[in-house]
BAFIGU-508415 format. One line per field, with one value per residue (C-alpha): residue in three letters; x negated, y negated, z negated. Coordinates in steps of 0.001 Angstrom, whole numbers. Layout:
% BAFIGU-508415
resn c(Ala:...)
c1 c(X:...)
c2 c(Y:...)
c3 c(Z:...)
END
This chain:
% BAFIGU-508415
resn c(Unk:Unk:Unk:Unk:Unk:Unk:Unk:Unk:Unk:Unk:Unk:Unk:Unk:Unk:Unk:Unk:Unk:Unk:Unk:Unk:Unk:Unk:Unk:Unk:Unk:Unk:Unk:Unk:Unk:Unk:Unk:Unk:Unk:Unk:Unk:Unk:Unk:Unk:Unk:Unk:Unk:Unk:Unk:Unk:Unk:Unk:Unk:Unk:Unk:Unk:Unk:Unk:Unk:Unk:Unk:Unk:Unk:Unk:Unk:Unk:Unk:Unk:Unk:Unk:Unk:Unk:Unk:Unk:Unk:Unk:Unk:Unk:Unk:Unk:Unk:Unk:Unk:Unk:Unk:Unk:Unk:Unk:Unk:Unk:Unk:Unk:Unk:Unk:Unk:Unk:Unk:Unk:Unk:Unk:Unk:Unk:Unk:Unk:Unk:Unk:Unk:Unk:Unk:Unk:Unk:Unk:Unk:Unk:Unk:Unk:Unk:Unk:Unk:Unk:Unk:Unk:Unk:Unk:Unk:Unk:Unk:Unk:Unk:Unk:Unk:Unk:Unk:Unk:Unk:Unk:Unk:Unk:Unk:Unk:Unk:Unk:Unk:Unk:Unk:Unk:Unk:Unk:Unk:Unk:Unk:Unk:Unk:Unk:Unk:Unk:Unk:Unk:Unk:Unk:Unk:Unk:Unk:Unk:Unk:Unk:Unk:Unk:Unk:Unk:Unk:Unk:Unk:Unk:Unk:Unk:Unk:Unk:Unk:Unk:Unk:Unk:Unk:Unk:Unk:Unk:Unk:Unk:Unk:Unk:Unk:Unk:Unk:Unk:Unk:Unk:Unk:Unk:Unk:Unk:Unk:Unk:Unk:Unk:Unk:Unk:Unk:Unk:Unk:Unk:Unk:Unk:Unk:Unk:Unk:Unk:Unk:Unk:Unk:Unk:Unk:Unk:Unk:Unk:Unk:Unk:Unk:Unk:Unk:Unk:Unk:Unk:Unk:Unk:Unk:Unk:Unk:Unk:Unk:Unk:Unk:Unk:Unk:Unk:Unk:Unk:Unk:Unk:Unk:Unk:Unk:Unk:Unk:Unk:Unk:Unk:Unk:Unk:Unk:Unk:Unk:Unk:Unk:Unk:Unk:Unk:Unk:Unk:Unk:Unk:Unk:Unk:Unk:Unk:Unk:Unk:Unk:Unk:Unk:Unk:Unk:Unk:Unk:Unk:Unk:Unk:Unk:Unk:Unk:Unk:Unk:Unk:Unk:Unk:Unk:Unk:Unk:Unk:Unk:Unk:Unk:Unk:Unk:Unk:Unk:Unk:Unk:Unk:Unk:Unk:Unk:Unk:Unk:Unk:Unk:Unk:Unk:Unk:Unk:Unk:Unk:Unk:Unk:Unk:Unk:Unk:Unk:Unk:Unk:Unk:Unk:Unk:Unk:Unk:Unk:Unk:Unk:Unk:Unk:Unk:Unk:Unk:Unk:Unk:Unk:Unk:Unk:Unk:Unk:Unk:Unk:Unk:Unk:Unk:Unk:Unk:Unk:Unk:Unk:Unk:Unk:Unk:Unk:Unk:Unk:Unk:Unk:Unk:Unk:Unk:Unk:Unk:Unk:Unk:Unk:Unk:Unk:Unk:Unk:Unk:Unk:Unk:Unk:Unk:Unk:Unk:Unk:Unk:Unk:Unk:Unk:Unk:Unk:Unk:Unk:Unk:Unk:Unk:Unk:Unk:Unk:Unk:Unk:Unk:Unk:Unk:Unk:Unk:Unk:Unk:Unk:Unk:Unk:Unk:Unk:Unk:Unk:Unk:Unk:Unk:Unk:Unk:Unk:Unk:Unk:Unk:Unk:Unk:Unk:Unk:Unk:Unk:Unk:Unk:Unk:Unk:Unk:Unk:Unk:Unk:Unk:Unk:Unk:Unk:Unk:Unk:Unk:Unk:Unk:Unk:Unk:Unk:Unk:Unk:Unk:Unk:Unk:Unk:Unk:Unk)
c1 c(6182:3728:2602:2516:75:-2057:-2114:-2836:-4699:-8481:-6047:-4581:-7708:-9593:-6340:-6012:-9868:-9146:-7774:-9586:-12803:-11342:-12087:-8978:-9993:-6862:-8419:-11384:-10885:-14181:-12170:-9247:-10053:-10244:-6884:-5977:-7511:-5975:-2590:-3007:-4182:-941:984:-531:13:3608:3957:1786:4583:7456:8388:10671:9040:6253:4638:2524:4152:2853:3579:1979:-236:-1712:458:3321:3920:6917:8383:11503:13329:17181:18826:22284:23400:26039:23556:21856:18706:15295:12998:9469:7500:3583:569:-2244:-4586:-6961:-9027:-12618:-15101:-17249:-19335:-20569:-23930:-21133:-19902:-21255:-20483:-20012:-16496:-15182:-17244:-14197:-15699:-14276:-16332:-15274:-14479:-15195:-12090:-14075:-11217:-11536:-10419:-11074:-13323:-12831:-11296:-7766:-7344:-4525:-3467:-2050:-3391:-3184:301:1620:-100:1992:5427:3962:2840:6441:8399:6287:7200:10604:11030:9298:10660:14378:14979:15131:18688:18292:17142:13421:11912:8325:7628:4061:2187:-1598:-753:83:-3332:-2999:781:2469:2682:4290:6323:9837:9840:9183:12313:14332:13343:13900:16953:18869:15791:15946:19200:18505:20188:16763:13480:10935:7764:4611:2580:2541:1368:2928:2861:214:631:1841:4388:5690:7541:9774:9218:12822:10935:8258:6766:6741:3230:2481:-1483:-3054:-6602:-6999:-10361:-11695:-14182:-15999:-18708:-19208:-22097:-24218:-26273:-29852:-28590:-31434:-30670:-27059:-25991:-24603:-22989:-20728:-18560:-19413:-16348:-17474:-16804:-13602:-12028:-12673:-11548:-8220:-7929:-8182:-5090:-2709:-2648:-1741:-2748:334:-424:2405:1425:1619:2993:6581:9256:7191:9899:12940:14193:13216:16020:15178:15736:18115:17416:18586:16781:13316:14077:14544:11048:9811:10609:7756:4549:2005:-1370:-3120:-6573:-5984:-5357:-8127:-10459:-9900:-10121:-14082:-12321:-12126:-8578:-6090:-4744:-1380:1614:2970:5864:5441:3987:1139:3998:6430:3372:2826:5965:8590:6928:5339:1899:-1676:-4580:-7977:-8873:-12436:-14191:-17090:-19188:-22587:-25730:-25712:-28692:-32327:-33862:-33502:-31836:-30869:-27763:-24583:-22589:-19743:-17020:-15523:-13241:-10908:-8031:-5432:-2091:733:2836:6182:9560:12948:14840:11281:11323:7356:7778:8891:6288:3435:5295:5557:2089:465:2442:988:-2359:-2092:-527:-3239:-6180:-8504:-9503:-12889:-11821:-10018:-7658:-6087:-3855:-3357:-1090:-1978:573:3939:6572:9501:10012:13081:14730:16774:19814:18439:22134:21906:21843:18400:16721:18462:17218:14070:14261:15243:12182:9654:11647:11541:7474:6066:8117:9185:11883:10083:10495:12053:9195:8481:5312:3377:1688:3688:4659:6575:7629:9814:12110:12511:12997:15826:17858:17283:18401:20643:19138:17181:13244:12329:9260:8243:4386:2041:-1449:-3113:-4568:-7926:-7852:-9319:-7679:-9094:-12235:-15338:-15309:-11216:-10180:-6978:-6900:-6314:-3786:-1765:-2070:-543:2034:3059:3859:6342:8208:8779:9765:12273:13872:14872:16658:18589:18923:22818)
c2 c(17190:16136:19030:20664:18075:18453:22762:22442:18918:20728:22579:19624:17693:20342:20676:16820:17110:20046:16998:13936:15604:15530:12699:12147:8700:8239:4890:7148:9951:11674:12389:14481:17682:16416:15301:19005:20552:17972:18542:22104:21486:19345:22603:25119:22617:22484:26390:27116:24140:26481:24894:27492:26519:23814:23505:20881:19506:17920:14497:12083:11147:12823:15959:15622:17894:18734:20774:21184:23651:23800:24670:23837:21967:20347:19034:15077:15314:13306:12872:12249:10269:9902:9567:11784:9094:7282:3764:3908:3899:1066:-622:2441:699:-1005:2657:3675:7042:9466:7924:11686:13441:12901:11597:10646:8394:5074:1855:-1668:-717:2500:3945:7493:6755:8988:7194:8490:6900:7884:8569:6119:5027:7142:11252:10645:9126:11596:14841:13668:13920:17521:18316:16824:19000:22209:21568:20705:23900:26359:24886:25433:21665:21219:19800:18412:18991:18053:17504:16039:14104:13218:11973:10705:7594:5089:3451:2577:1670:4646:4563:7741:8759:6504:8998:12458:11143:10544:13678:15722:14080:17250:18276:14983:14378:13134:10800:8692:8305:8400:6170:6036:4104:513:-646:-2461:-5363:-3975:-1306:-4055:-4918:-2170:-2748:-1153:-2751:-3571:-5150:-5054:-7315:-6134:-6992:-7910:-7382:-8476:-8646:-11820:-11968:-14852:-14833:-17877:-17468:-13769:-13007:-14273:-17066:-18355:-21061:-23316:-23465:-23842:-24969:-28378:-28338:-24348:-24006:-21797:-18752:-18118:-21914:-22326:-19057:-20608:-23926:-22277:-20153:-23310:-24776:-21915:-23067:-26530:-28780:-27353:-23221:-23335:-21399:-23450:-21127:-22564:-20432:-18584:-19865:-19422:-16048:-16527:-16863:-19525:-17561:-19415:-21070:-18155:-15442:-17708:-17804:-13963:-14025:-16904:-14073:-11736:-12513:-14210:-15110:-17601:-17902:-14177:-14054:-15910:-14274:-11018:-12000:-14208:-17408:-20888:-22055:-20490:-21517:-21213:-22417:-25412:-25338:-21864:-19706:-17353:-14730:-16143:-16932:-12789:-11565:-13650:-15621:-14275:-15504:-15202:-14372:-13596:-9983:-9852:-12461:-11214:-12105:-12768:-11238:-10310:-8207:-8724:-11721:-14093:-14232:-17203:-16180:-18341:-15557:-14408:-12760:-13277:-11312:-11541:-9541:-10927:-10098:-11735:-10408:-11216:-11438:-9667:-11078:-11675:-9241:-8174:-7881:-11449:-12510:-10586:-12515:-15893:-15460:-14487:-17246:-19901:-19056:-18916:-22340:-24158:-22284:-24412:-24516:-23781:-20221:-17448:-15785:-12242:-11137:-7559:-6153:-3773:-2611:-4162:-3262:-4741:-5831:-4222:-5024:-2498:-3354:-3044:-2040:1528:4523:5259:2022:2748:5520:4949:1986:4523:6344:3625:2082:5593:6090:2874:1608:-1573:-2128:-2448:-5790:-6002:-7521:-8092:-6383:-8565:-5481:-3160:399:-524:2817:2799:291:2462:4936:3649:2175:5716:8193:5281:6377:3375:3875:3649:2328:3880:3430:3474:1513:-1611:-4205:-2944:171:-1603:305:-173:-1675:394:1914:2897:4365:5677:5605:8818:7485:6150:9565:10974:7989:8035:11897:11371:8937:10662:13435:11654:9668:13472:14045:10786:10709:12119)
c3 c(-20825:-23223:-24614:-21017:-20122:-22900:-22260:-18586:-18589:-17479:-14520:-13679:-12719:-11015:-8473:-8199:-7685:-4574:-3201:-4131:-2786:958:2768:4204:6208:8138:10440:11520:14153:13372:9954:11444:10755:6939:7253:8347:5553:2507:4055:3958:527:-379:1242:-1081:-4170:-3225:-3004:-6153:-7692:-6946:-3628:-2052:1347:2440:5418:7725:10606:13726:14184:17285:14568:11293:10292:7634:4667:3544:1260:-625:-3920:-3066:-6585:-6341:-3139:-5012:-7185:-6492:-4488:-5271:-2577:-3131:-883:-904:1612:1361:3542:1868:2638:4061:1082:2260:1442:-385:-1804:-4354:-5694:-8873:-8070:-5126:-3643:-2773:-6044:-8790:-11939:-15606:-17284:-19862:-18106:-19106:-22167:-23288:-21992:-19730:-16068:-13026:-10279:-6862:-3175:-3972:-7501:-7652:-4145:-3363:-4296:-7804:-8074:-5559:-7708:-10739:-9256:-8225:-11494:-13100:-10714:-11674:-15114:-14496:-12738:-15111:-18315:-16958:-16396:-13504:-12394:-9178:-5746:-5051:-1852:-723:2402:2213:5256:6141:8259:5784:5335:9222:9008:9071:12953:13149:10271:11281:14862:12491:9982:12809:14184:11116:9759:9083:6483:4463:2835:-269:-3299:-4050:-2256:-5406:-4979:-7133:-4665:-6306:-9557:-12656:-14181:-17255:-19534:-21940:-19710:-17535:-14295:-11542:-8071:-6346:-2827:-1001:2120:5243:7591:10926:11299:14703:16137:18036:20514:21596:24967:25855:28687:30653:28628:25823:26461:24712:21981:23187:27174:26632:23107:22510:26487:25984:23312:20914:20618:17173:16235:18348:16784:13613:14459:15813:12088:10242:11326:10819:7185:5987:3477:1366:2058:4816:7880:11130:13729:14815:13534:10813:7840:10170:8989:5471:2369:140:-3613:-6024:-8758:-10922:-9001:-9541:-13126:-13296:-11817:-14028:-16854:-16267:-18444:-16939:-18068:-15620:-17094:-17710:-13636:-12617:-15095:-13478:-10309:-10868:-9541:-11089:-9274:-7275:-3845:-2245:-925:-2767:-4939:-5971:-8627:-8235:-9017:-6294:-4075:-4031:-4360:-2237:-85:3323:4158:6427:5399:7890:6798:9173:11534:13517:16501:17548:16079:12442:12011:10357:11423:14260:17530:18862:20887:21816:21665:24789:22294:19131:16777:14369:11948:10844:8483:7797:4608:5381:3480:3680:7018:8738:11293:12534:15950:16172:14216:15947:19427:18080:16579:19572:21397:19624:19728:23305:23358:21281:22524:24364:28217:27652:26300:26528:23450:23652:20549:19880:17684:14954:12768:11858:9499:7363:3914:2047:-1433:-3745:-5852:-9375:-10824:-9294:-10914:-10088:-11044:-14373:-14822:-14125:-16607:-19310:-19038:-18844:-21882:-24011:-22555:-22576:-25773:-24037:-21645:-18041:-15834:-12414:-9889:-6367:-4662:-2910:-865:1916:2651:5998:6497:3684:5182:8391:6144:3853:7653:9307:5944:4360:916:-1168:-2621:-5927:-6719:-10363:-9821:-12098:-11049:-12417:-10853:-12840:-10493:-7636:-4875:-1672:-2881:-3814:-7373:-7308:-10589:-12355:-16541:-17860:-20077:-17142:-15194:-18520:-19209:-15220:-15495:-18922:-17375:-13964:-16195:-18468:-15007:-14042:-17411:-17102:-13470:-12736)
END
């Protein structure tokens, strides 16, 4: 695979590039004819692969690729999954760069890296496993089944993907579902993902009088909606990181003592941590690592909080509405609907008279955990071991791809998350990047899991 990469690298990029330069903005509808045209793209990457057929699919949302190469039905079957969506760019003053004009210049390492809105998360992880399987295929080694299920919804929750598997059930047998969507631990210390949290994001409103009112006439005798939301989001959290709302912890399984020491084993550099990050301390739940803190714990966290006037200058305005987004990363057992219903329950319960609350629900989807004694996860382990030089650690992603869950109850067939990001890659923040080296390291490994996958 090596030397294939380094004959076709300059072919490569400008086809990852085809796709990179789309901007496929799933949370904006003015953007839907761009996610048309990139999963039309994706379709014609597939085909040009060696697909034997690939097409784009309605679903009630953003269409879904898929495409498949049958070699030998009695052969094991790896499916890949991947999202074609990508974040907004904003706030675009922060980009160095164009955030849909590709571009490989050094980063901070003086290493080369390619700077665009979804050159890791998720276009460029999901282009290797098409690149891997073109290789496979033309070199003669290919000894499985392949198919790709990519779809351009899971930036906004993948609200439609669970009713097109269910649909399509019949299409998407398979012995593995194949992730790069995640990132690892470093490149010093490679890792395979075996969970994920689920979410449960909500927008809460809060209305106070009909209309806005001049702060002078009425401020000091009306409440303020901006202050009172505020004053209701500081007491989800405790003193010691717990959230507040009754019934938050009830579903949650308390990890042994061995499990947390499995944990304890990957490396972890605290100054290092907080270096990266431009923070002096970190804050969380007490009792528990930064590591467990991400990675097994659920928690809340106020993603956006507006109301009122924000613009140039002055306007002294006692303002009718405010706003604010909310997520709550949740743990294996939490279920999201009945956190989104006790959530909104107690905000209705301790909101005051002298306002009114309304909590809508955004997105919501479950955690999942995979055995790390099957054949795939060893495997995969293989690879990383033989590419990376070092045996890769087990670890627990803090972040979520719901639809994976739904996916692994409605085909019975576990993911496998072999990604390939760092936390340096800044993924949904301006200035997203993905190192050369790991676009090249990523592709190896996928490669070698298919020669020891059986």
């Amino acid at each position: 695979m090596k030397a294939y990469i380094q004959e076709n690298e300059g072919r490569f990029l400008e086809e990852l590039y085809s796709l990179l330069r789309i901007p496929s903005i799933s949370a904006r509808q003015e953007h839907k004819p761009d996610m048309i045209r990139c999963a039309e793209r994706l379709k014609e990457l597939l085909l040009e692969a060696g697909a034997d057929e690939a097409g784009v699919y309605p679903s009630k949302g953003n269409p879904v690729v898929f495409g498949q190469k049958i070699v030998n039905p009695e052969w094991k079957t790896v499916m890949i999954y991947g999202h074609y969506d990508v974040q907004p760019p904003e706030p675009l003053e922060k980009w160095v760069s164009d955030p849909f004009e590709p571009e490989i210049r050094k980063d901070a390492t003086g290493r080369d890296a390619i700077y665009c809105r979804g050159a890791n998360d998720d276009k460029g992880q999901l282009f290797m496993h098409i690149k891997v399987f073109e290789y496979q295929l033309r070199s003669g080694k290919l000894h499985h089944n392949v198919k790709f299920i990519c779809e351009g919804e899971e930036e906004s929750g993948s609200p439609s993907l669970a009713d097109w598997v269910r649909d399509h059930k019949e299409w998407l047998g398979a012995d593995v579902i194949l992730v790069s969507d995640t990132t690892m631990i470093s490149e010093k210390v490679p890792s395979i993902n075996c969970g994920m949290r689920g979410l449960a994001y909500l927008e809460g409103t809060l209305t106070g009088p009909d209309h806005d009112l001049h702060s002078g006439h009425y401020g000091g005798a009306v409440a303020n909606p901006i202050q009172t939301l505020c004053d209701i989001i500081s007491i989800l959290i405790d003193k010691d990181g717990r959230v507040t709302i009754p019934g938050f912890y009830d579903d949650v399984v308390e990890l042994s003592a061995e499990d947390r020491a499995q944990l304890a084993r990957v490396p972890f550099d605290l100054d290092e941590f907080k270096e990266s990050l431009g923070v002096q301390e970190l804050r969380g739940e007490s009792g528990y690592s930064p590591l467990e803190r991400i990675g097994i714990r659920p928690c809340l966290d106020v993603c956006g909080i507006w109301g009122g006037y924000i613009g140039e200058g002055a306007k002294t305005v006692l303002p009718s509405v405010a706003h604010a987004k909310i997520s709550m990363r949740l743990v294996p057992n939490q279920e999201s609907a009945v956190i989104t219903r006790r959530f909104k329950e107690h905000l209705e319960k301790i909101a005051p008279a002298y306002c009114r609350i309304e909590v809508k629900p955004c997105e919501g989807g479950e955690g999942f955990l995979i055995p790390i004694s099957s054949s795939a996860f060893q495997a995969a382990s293989k690879a990383m071991t033989e590419v990376y030089g070092i045996e890769p650690v087990p670890s627990r992603g803090g972040g979520s791809i719901a639809v994976l869950a739904d996916m692994q109850k409605i085909l019975g067939v576990d993911p496998l998350l072999m990604g390939f990001g760092l936390e340096r890659d800044t993924i949904h923040s301006p200035n997203e990047s993905y190192l050369i080296c790991q676009f090249h390291a990523g592709m190896e490994s996928i490669s070698k899991f298919y020669e020891y996958y059986d």
